[in-house]
ROSE-580654 format. One record per atom (N, C-alpha, C): x negated, y negated, z. Coordinates in steps of 0.1 Angstrom, whole numbers, plus 5000, padded with zeros to 4 digits. Each point is the difference from the previous one (the first is absolute). Layout:
N
XYZ;...
END
This chain:
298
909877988189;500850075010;499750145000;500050095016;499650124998;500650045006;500350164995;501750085003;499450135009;500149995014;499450125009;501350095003;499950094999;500850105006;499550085015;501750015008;499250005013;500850115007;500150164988;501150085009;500150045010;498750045011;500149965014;500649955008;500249864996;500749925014;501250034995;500950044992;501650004998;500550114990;500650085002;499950144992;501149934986;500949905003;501149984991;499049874992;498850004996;499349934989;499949895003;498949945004;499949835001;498949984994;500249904991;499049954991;499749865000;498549955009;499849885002;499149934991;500949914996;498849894993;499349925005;499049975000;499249915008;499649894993;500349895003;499849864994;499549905011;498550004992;499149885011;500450095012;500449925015;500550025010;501350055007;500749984988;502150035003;499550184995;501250035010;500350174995;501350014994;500650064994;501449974994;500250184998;501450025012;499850195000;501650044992;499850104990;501549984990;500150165009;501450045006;500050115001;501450084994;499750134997;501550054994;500850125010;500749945001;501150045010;500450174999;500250105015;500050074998;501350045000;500850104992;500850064999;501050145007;501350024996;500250095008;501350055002;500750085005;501750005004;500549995008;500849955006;500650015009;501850085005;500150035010;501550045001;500349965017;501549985002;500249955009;501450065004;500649995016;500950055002;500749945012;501149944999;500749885013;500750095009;499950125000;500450115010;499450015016;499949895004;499449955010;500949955013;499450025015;501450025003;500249855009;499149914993;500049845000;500549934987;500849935001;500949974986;498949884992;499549915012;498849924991;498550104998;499950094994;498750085001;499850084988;499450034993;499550054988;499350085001;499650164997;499050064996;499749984984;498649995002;499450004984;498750065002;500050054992;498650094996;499149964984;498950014998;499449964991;498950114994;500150024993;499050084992;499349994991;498350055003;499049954990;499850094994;499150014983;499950094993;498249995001;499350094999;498249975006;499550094995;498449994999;499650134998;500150095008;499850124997;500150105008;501750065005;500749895000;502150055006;500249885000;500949935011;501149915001;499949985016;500349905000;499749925011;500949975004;500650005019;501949954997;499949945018;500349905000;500149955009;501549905002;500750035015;501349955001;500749985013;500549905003;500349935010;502149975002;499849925011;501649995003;499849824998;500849914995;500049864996;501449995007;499849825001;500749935004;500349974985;501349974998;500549924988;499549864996;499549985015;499749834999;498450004991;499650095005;498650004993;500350054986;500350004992;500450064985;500749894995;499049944994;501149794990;500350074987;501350015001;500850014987;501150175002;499650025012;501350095003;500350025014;501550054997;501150025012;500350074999;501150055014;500550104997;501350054992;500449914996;501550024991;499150024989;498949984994;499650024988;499550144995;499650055014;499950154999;501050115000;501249954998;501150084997;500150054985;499649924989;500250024988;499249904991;499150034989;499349884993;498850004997;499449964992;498549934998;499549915012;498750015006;499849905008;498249954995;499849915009;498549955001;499949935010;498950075007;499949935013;498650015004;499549935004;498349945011;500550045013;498450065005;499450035008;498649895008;500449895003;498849915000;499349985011;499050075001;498849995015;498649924998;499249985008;499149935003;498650074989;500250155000;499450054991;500150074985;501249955001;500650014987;501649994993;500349994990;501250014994;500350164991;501050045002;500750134997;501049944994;500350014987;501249974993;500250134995;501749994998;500750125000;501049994986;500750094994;501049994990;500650155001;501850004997;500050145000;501649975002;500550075006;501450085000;500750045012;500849965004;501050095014;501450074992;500250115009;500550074997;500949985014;501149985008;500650095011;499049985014;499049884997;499049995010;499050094998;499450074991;499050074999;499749894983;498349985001;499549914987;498550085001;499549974987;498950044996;500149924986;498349954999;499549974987;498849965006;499349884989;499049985000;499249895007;498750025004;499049905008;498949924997;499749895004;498249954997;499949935011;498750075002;499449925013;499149884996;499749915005;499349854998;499149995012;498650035000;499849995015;499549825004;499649965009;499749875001;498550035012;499249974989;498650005008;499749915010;500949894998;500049895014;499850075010;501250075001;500050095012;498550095007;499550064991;498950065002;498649895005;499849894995;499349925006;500249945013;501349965001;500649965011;500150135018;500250114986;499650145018;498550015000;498849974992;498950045006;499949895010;500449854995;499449915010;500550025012;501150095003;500550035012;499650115007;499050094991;499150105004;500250144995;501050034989;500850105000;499650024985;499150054992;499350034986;500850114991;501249974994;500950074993;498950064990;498949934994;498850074989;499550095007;500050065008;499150055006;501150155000;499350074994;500550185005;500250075015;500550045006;500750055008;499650135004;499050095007;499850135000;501250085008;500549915004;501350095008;501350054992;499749894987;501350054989;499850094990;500950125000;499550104990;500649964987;499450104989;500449934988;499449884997;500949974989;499649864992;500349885010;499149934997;499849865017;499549934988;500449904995;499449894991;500649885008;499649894991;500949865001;501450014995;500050094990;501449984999;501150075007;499150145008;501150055006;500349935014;499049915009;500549935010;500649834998;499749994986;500849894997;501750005001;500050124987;502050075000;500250065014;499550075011;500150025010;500549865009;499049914999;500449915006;500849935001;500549964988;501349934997;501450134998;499750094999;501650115003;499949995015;499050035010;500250015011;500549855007;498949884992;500449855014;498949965004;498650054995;498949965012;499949844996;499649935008;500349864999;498549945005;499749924997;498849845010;500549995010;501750025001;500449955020;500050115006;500350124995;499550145007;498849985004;498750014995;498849985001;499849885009;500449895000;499849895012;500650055011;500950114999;500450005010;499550105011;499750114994;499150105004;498849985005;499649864993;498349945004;500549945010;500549935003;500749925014;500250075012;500350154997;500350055011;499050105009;498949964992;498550025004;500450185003;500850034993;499950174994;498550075000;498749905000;499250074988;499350014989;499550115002;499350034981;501250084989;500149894990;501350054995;499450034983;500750074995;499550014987;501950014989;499250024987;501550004990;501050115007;498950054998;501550165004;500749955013;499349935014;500850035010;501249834995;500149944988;500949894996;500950104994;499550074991;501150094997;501150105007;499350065014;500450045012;501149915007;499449865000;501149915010;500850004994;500349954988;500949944987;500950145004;500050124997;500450144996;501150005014;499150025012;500550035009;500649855009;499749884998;500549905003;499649975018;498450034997;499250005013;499949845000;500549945010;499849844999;499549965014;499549905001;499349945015;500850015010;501349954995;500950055012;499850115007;500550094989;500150185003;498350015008;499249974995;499050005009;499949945013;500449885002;499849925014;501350125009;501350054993;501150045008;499050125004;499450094993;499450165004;498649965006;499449875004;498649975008;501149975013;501149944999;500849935015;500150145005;500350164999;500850115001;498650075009;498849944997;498850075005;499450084991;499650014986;499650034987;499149864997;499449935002;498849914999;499350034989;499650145000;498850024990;500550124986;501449974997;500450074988;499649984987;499350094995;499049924985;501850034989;499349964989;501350004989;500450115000;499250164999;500550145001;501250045006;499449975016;501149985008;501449945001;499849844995;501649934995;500550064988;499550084990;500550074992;500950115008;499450055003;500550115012;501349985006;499649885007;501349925005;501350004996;499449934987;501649974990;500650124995;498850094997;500550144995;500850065010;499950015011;500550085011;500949895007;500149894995;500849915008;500149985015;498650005000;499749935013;499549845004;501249975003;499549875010;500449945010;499649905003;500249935012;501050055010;501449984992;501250075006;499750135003;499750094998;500050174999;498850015017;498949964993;499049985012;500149965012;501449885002;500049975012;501350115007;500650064989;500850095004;499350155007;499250004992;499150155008;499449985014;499549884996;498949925017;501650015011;501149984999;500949995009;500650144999;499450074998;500750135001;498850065007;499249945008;498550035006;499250054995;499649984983;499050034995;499549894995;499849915007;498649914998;498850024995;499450105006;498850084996;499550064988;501150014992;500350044987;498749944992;499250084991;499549894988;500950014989;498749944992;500749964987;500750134994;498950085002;500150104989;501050155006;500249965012;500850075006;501449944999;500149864997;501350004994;500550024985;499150004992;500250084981;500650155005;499350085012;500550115001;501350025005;500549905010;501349965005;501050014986;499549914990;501049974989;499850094989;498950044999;499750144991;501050135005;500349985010;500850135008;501549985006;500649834997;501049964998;500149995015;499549955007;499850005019;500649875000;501149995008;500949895001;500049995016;500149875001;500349935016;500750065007;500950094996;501450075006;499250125006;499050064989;499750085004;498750035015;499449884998;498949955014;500950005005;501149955001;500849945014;500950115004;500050124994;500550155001;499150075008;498750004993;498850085010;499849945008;499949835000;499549945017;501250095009;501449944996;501050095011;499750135006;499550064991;500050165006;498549955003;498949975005;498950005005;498950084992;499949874986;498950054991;499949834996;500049915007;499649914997;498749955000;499150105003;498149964993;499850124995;500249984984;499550074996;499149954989;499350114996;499149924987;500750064986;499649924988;501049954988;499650154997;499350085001;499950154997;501050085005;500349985008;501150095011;501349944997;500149874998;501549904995;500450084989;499350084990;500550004986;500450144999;499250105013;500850094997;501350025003;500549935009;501350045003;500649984989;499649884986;500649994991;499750114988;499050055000;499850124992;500750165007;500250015011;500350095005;501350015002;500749904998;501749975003;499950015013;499449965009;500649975015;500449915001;501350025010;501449904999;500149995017;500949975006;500149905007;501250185009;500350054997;500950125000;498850125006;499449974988;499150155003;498449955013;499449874999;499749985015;500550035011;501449955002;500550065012;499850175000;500650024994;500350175000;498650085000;498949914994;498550095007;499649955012;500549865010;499849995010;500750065009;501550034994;500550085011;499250155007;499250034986;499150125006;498549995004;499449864994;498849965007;500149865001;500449935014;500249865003;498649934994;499350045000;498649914994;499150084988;501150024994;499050034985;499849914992;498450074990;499749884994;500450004989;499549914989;500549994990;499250134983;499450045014;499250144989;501550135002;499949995015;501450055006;500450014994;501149864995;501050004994;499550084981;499449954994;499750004988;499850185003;499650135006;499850075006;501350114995;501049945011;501250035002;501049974985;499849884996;500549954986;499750134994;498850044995;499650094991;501050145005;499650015010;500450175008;501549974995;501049945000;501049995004;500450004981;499449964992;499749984982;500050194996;499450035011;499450164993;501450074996;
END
């Protein structure tokens, strides 16, 4: 029998023996803390955070849980007590031990990863071994392994994203969906809206700015159809609400472009002070106004 070591493929030590044809892989579980807090303003919901100790500093990655996902605790248990509770995903197991206090717990972690999983996402196209030039820092197996199972990335995420003929997809943009909770739907609903060709960047964008379907058809009825994508991030970047298109269409600023929309929201023009510069120029523009804004600031 002969004993290869292979610290490359797995930073937390895998040591394969190789016998005749069978591979047999022993791995040792990585370690860590955790702390957690039920101050959440959903009564079934959990913050928990996790922390690695690594070369170089500490590694901390942390999320909001459903109770349901955590076997061996509740919420009455986090009032007061010792607990132990699993974390169990497709790419691994997180077992936990430790203490609540008043709904605030912290103690200790081991992560268990399951390389099933990893064979199972390349054959779906998605190479978790494979380093990442988009991720700064340490990018190993083991950090998109614990990534993957604190965040959720799943085989039916991935079938499902493949299904919806999205594209060329890689780990990071599974990590992306899982995070931001980009799903085919949310895609089919923002291609129905006239956004057809929105890569993952964009539906990030989306959820970040909370733009969808609903919002979209609300701007197009406020006569800005014409709108793009990226002129509506600046709509929601600048807090531009339907009330407010349907304020400037009234006074006769309803084509305008998403550049001219946002000043009125950076410049505080209101619905008061329009009138009151038309009363002195019935057709001023919106430099006009912005003009007058300032003069009137001095």
């Amino acid at each position: 029998m002969r004993k290869t070591l292979y610290p490359g493929i797995f930073s937390l030590a895998f040591i394969i023996f190789v016998v005749g044809s069978y591979v047999i892989v022993a791995q040792t579980a990585v370690t860590g803390d955790w702390t957690a807090s039920t101050k959440t303003e959903e009564s079934g919901k959990i913050n928990l955070s996790f922390e690695r100790r690594r070369e170089g500093g500490k590694s901390q990655q942390g999320s909001t849980f459903d109770f349901a996902d955590l076997q061996g605790l509740t919420r009455e248990q986090t009032q007061n007590g010792k607990v132990s509770f699993r974390l169990v995903r497709e790419s691994g197991t997180i077992e936990c031990e430790g203490t609540f206090v008043n709904g605030k717990g912290s103690g200790t972690f081991r992560f268990t990863p399951d390389m099933g999983f990893v064979s199972a996402m390349k054959s779906r196209g998605f190479d978790f071994e494979q380093s990442s030039s988009k991720r700064r820092g340490s990018d190993d197996l083991e950090d998109r392994l614990f990534a993957a199972t604190t965040i959720g990335v799943t085989t039916k995420l991935a079938d499902d994203l493949k299904s919806a003929n999205f594209g060329p997809l890689d780990v990071d943009d599974l990590f992306k969906a899982a995070i931001f909770k980009i799903t085919p739907e949310f895609m089919a609903e923002m291609k129905a809206t006239g956004f057809p060709n929105l890569g993952m960047e964009d539906l990030v964008k989306a959820r970040i700015f909370k733009i969808d379907a609903n919002y979209v058809r609300q701007i197009h009825e406020m006569g800005f159809e014409k709108e793009d994508f990226e002129g509506l991030v600046k709509f929601r970047i600048f807090k531009v609400t339907p009330e407010l298109l349907n304020m400037l269409k009234s006074e006769g600023y309803g084509d305008l472009a998403s550049e001219e929309v946002v000043k009125f929201q950076i410049f505080h023009i209101d619905q008061d002070f329009i009138r009151k510069a038309k009363s002195q120029d019935p057709n001023v523009s919106v430099e006009g106004l912005v003009r007058m804004k300032i003069g009137v600031g001095r």
